[in-house]
N, C-alpha and C positions, 0 to 999 in steps of 0.2 A: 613684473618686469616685462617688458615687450624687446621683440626683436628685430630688427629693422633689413628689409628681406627691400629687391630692388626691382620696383614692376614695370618690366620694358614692354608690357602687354597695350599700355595708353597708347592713344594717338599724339599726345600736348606733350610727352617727351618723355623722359624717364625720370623718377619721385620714389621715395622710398615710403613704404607703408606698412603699417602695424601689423604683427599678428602675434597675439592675446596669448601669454602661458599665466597659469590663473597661479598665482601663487599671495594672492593678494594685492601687491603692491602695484595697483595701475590705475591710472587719470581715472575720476569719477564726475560724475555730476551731480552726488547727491552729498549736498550742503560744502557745495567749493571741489576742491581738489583733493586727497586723501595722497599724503606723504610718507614715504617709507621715511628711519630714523637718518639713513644717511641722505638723503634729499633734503632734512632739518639740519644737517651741520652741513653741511656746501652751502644752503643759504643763509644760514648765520657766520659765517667764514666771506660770503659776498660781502653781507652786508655790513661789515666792519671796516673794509673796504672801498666802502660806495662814495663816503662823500662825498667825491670831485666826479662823482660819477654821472649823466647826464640822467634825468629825471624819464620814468618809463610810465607810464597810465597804466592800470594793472586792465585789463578788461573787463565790463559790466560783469559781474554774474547773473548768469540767466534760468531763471527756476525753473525746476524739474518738473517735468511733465511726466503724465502717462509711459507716453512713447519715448520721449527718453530714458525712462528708469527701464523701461525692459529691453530700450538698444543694450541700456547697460549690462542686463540681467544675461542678454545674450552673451555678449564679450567674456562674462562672467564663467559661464557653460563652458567657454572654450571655443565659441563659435568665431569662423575668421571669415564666410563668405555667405550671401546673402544672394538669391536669385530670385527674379519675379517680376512682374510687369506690374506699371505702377497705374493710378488715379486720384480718381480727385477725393473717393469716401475712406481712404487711408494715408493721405497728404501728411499729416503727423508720421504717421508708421515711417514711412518713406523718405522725411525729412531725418527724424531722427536716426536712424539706417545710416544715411548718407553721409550724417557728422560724426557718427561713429567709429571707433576702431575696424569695424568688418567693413570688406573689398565689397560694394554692392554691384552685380551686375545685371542691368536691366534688357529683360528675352524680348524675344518677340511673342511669345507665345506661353501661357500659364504651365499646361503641360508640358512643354521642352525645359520654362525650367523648370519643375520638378524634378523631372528628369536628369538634367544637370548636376542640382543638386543630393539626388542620391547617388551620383558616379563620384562627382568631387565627396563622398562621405568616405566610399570603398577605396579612393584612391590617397586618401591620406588618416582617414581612420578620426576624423575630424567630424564633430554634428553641423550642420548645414540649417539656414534659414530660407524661406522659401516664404514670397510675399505677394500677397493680391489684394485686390480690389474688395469691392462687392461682388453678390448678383455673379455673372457669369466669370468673372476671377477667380472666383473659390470653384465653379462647378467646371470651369474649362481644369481647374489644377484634380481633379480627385482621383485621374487614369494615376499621373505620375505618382500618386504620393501612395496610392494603391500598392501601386509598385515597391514603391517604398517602404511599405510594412511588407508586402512578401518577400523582398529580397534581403530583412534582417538590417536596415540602416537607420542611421538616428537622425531625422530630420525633423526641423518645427513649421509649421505651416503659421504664419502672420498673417490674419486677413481682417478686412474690416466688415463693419454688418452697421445697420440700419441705427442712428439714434432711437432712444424709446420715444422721444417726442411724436418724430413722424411715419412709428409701425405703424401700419394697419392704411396709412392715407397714398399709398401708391407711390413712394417717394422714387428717385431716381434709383435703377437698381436696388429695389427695397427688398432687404435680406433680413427677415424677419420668422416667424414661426408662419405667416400668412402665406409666404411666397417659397416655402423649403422647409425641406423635414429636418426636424433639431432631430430625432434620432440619429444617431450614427454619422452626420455633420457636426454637430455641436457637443455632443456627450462622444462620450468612450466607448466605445466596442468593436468592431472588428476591423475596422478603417483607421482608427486613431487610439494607442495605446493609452492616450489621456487626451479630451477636450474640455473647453470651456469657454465661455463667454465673458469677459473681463465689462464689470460693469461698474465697479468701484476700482480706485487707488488701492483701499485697504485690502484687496484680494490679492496683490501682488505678491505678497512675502509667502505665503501660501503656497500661492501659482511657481514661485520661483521654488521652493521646496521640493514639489510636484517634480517639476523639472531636473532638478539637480540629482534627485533620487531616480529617476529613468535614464540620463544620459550616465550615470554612474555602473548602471549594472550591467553584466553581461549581453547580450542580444539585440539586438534591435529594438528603439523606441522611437514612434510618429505619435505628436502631438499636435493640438489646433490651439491655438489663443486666436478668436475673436473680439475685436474690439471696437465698438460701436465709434461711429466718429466725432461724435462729443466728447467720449470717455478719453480720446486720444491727445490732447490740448488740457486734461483738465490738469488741476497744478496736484501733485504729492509734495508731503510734508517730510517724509523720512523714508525708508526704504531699508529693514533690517535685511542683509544680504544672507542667506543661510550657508551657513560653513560646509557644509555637507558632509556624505559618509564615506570613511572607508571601507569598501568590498571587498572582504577575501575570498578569491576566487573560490569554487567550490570544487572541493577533493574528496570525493567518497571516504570510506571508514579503510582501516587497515583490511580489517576483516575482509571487505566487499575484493579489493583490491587483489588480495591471496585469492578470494574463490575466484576472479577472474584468471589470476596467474595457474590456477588449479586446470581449470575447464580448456584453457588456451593448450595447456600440455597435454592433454589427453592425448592430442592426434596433432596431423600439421593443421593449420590454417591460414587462410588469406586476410587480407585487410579491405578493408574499405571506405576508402576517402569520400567525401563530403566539403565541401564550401565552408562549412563549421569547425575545421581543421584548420584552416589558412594558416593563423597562427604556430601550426604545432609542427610545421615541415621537418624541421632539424628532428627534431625527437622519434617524430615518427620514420624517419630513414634511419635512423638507429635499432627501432626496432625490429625493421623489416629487413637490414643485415645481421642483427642477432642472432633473429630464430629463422632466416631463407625463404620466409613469409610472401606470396605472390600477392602484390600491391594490382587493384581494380581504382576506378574512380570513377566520380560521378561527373554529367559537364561541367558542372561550376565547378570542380574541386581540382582540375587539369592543371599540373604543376606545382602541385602543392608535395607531390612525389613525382620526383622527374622523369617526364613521358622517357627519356633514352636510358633509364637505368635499366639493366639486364633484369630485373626482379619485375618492373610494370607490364602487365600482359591486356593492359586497353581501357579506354572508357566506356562504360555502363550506359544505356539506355540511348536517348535521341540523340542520332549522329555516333553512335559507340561503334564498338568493334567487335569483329566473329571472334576474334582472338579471345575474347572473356569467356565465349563459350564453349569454345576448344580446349582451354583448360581446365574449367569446371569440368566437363564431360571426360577427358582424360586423365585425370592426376585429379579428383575429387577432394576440399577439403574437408574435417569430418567438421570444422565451426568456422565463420567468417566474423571477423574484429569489425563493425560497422563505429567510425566515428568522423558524426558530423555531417550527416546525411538524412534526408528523411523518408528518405528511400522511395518518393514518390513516383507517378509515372513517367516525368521525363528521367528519374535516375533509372527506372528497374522495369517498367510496364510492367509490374508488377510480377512480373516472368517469374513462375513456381523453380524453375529451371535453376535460379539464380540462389534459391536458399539451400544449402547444405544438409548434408544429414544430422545433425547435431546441432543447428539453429545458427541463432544470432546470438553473439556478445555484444551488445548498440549500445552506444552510450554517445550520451548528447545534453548540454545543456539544461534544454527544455524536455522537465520529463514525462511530457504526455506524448509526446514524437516515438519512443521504442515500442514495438508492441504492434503501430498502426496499419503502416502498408501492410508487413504481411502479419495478419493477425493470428493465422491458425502454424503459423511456425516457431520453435521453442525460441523464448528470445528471454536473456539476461537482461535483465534493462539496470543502468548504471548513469543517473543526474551526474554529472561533471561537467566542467569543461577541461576543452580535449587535452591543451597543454597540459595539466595539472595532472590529469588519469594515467597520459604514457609518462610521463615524469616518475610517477608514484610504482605504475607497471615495472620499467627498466630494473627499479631496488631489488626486482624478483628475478635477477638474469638466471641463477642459478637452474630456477623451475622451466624458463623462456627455451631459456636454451636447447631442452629435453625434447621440443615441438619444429626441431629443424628440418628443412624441406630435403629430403634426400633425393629430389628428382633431379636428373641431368642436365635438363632442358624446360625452357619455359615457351609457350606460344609468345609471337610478339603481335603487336598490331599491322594487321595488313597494310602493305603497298601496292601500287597500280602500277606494273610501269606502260608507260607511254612512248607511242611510236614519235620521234620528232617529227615538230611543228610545222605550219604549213601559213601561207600569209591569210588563213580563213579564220573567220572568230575565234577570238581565245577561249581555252576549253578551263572552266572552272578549276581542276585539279593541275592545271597548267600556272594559272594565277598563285594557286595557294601554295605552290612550290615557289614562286616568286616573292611572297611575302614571308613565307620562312625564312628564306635565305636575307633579306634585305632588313625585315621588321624585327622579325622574334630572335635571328641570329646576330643582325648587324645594329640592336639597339638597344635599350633597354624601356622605348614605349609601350604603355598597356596598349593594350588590342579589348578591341569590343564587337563582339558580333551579333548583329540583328537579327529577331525572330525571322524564320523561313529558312528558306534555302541558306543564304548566309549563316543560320546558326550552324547547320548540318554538315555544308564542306567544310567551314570553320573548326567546327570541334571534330569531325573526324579524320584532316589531315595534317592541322598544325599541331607541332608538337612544341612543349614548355618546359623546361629547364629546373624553374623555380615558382614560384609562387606569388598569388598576387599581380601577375602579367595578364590574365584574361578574366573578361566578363560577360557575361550572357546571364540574362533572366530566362529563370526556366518554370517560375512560378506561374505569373501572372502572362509575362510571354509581350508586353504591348508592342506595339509597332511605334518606332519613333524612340523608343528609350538610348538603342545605341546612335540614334542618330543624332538625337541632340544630347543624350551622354555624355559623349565626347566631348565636348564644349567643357561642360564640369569638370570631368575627370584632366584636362589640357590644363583649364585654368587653375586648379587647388594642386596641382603639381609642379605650376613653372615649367610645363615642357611637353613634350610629342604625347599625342594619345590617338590612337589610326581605333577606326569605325570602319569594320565590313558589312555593309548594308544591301539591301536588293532596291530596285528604282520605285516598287507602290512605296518602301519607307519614308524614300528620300523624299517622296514627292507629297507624302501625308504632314510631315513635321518635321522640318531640318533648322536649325537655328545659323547657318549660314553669316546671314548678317549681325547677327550678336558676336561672333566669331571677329568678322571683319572690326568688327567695331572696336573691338577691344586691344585687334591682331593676335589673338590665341591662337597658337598654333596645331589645330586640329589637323586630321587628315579623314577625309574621307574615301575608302574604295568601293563604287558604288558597280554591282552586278547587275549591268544594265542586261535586261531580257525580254522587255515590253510586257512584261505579264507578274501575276501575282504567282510565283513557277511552281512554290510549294505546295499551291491547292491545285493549279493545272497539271503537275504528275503526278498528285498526287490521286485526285480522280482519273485517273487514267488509270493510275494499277489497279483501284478498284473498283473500276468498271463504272464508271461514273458518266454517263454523257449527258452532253445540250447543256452544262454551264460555262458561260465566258469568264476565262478569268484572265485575258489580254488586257491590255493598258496600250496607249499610244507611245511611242519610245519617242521620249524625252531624251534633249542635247544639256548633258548637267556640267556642260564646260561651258556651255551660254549661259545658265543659267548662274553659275559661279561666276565669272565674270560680270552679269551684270549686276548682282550684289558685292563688287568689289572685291573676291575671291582673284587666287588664278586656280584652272582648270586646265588639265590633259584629259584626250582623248587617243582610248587605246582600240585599236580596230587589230590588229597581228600580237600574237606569243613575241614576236623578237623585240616588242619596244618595252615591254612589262619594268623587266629590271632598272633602264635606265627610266621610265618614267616615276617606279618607287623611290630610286637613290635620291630623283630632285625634290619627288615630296620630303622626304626625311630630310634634305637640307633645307628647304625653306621655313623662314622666320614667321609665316604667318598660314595662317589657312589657306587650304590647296584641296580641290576636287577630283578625285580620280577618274573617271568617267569609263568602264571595261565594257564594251559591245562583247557579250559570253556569248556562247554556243548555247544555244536554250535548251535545247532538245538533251544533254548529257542530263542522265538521272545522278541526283542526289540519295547519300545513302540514307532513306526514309523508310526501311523496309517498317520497322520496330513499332513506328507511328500509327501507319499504314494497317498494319495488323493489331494494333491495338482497337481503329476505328474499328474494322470488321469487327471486331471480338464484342463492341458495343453492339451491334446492330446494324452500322452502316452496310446496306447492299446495294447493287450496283441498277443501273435503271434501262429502259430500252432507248434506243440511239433516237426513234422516232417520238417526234410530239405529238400529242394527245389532245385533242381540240375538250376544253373542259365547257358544257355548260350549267350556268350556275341562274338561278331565276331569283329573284329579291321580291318581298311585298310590297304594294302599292303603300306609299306615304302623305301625307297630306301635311301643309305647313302652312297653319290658317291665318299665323301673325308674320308672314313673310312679304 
């Protein structure tokens, strides 16, 4: 059955359009139409009816191709939205996409939509398709979809590749074993949870198998299907659709469960959220008013336990708070509850500081994740997912209970206050109080913030309520992801999704005009500072000198307007509010353009001192005249 959803996103007007709940019964292409029983007696009930009825042509049927059976196979998945930029060696892919159930929307740029596509995944929990070319289509797409397996989202990557006829003859865009490595592009391994190359029909049912058992389980799955561009026109005979499996979530043993409920009562303990949580919020503010338990979190995991609840004492690692350390250090717990976190360097820099006297309880999905970051500290390790473990935890209130925090007082996360504003640049922690109040208070749009500087004032001074309101990559980190994100994440929601970006992002990869195009209503707040600011203070505290890391400052209220945007330009703290309130009113994309105070540091200490701890030291202010002498060469055939 489909449901009919009304997309005022077109420029040609407003049309209602599909989006796919797989429960079988939906338009097919393979061999005619496939009819639920009640779509068989309405039209046996027409057609009793009809004689005086005016004579209808039924339409050609049109045989199933390649690319159709796996538009279908898509819609199949559950898939409603399709991003990529098209040509001429995937014209099938692209066509059949287009007559498909899924919303196709075509980027300007392979990576942006990637990127698109794994926000619209996070943002509706939905798998995503993501379509290119040959040749540089697939290698311009491989940052975002990168991205894509580290940030746990299920996207399929459609691209085309070289018929066999003309590998090896230098075909246009020849995407072959000649011209790119089949490892790790075309096979499975650390880029792609499953690839392949589709070079028969008869691989399909297989392929679709493949598929359906990835998109079904827990965690994130990135896959590739390759399909040469003959293979994509050739005609399929039948197409068995696989019914697929039911997952039950995984719930450790009874036993596992008591010894955690055991260990947890010894002494008080903290908790520790993770991204890998999202799901479990309810449950886990249940337990954390139970047992008095001091809730931490990681940046991705920001409101998943609500930053204003009395028990939250900060986020952990890039952009966190003194306040996690103020508690640990004063009111010590003897175990911390880790779930859904991997505890890497942006969650913990690995800060010895951060583990307890008595370890870790970690428990997380994937069970090679407990154990890792800190390896040489006691850790419980506990396969689940997170819902299902506090679910199963709670049955134990009786033990829970015994580990309640008898402390008075908790640390909170610091504030700054600030002297009032003056009509000079607006000072970053000036702004991010202006988008609390207008964004995260006065709406209910995700917020996305881009690596740099914007990740750091972002997660350390907005605060979230609930869960699933913010997104930041803290894996892979690329630049560009929130920028064109947001696009994805606007469009598979039907509604506002704000990008806090700095100006190198903007100006590397913004998808702007695919916005316009569509009228998705994104918002952009862009920290204009003419520099890349997070490496220039960032060398600076440590002692860093003679690299530029300035940019020319760039007008992104021109620059939005002349891709058909509207743009504000904010130069004074007193125009802030009123120019968020009009972004949040308006129907279409809008650029916020903030001339910041450059010079205010970002809280970077944590990063900063992690570099030192590598090696990074600092250099003399004076350059060094290097000289370097080369052998004499000779070039007889030149």
């Amino acid at each position: 059955m489909s449901h009919n959803y009304t997309q005022t996103t077109s420029q040609i007007g407003i049309q209602p359009y599909d989006v796919y709940q797989p429960n079988g019964n939906t338009q097919s292409e393979l061999n005619g139409r496939v009819h639920s029983s009640e779509d068989q007696l309405n039209s046996e009930s027409k057609n009793s009816d009809s004689k005086n009825a005016p004579v209808v042509q039924e339409p050609t049927q049109r045989s199933l191709t390649v690319a159709n059976a796996i538009a279908t196979m898509m819609e199949a998945l559950g898939v409603s939205s399709a991003f990529g930029v098209n040509g001429g060696a995937m014209a099938g892919i692209w066509g059949a996409l287009s007559n498909s159930l899924l919303r196709v929307l075509n980027f300007r740029h392979e990576a942006g939509a990637a990127f698109a596509a794994t926000e619209a995944y996070f943002a509706t929990g939905r798998p995503t398709v993501v379509f290119t070319t040959a040749g540089p289509g697939i290698t311009n797409a491989l940052t975002g979809l990168f991205a894509a397996r580290g940030e746990g989202a299920k996207v399929i990557l459609l691209s085309a590749c070289t018929s066999s006829p003309q590998r090896g003859r230098w075909a246009i865009q020849e995407t072959s074993t000649e011209t790119l490595p089949t490892e790790g592009i075309f096979t499975s391994g650390a880029l792609f949870n499953y690839a392949t190359t589709v070079e028969s029909a008869a691989q399909l049912p297989q392929i679709f198998r493949k598929l359906a058992l990835g998109m079904s389980q827990p965690g994130g799955f990135v896959a590739h299907l390759s399909v040469p561009t003959a293979v994509q026109t050739s005609p399929v005979d039948d197409l068995d659709m696989f019914q697929g499996i039911d997952f039950s979530l995984g719930t450790p043993s009874q036993e596992t469960i008591v010894k955690c409920a055991h260990l947890l009562s010894e002494g008080p303990f903290a908790i520790w959220v993770g991204f890998g949580a999202r799901d479990a919020a309810e449950e886990i503010r249940q337990l954390a008013e139970l047992t008095g338990a001091p809730v931490m979190c990681s940046p991705r995991g920001k409101g998943i336990f609500p930053e204003d609840h009395p028990q939250f004492v900060g986020v952990t690692g890039l952009g966190g708070h003194g306040s996690v350390f103020t508690y640990l250090q004063q009111q010590p717990p003897l175990r911390t509850l880790v779930l859904g976190t991997r505890l890497s360097e942006p969650t913990s820099f690995w800060s010895p500081a951060l583990v307890p006297p008595g370890g870790f309880v970690h428990v997380d999905i994937d069970p090679t994740v407990p154990g890792v970051a800190y390896s040489k500290a006691e850790t419980f390790a506990v396969q689940s997912e997170i819902k299902a473990f506090v679910k199963a935890l709670l049955e134990h209130e009786h033990l829970l209970a015994s580990s309640g925090v008898t402390a008075f007082w908790l640390p909170r996360p610091e504030r700054q206050d600030l002297a009032p504003g003056s009509d000079s640049l607006v000072r970053p922690e000036v702004l991010m109080e202006a988008i609390q109040q207008v964004i995260v208070e006065g709406s209910d749009a995700i917020v996305l913030a881009e690596c740099g500087n914007s990740f750091l004032w972002s997660t350390h001074l907005l605060r979230f309520p609930n869960a699933n309101r913010y997104r930041i990559s803290t894996g892979v980190g690329a630049m560009g992801q929130a920028v064109a994100g947001v696009v994805g994440a606007a469009a598979a929601r039907h509604g506002k999704a704000v990008a806090i970006v700095g100006d190198g992002a903007m100006l590397m990869n913004n998808e702007i005009s695919t916005a316009v195009k569509y009228q998705i209503p994104a918002v952009w707040i862009v920290l204009n500072d003419a520099r890349y600011n997070m490496s220039h203070q960032g060398m600076g505290m440590l002692g860093l000198t003679g690299a530029d890391a300035t940019i020319p400052q760039a007008d992104f209220t021109m620059i939005a307007r002349g891709m058909g945007a509207e743009g504000i330009r904010i130069n004074k703290e007193s125009d802030l509010i009123s120019a968020l309130e009009q972004a949040m009113a308006a129907t279409g994309p809008i650029v916020i353009d903030v001339v910041i105070e450059a010079d205010r540091r970002a809280p970077s200490k944590g990063r900063n001192a992690g570099l030192a701890s590598q090696g990074v030291k600092s250099t003399p202010a004076e350059k060094t005249e290097l000289h370097i002498s080369f052998p004499q060469a000779s070039f007889p055939n030149v």
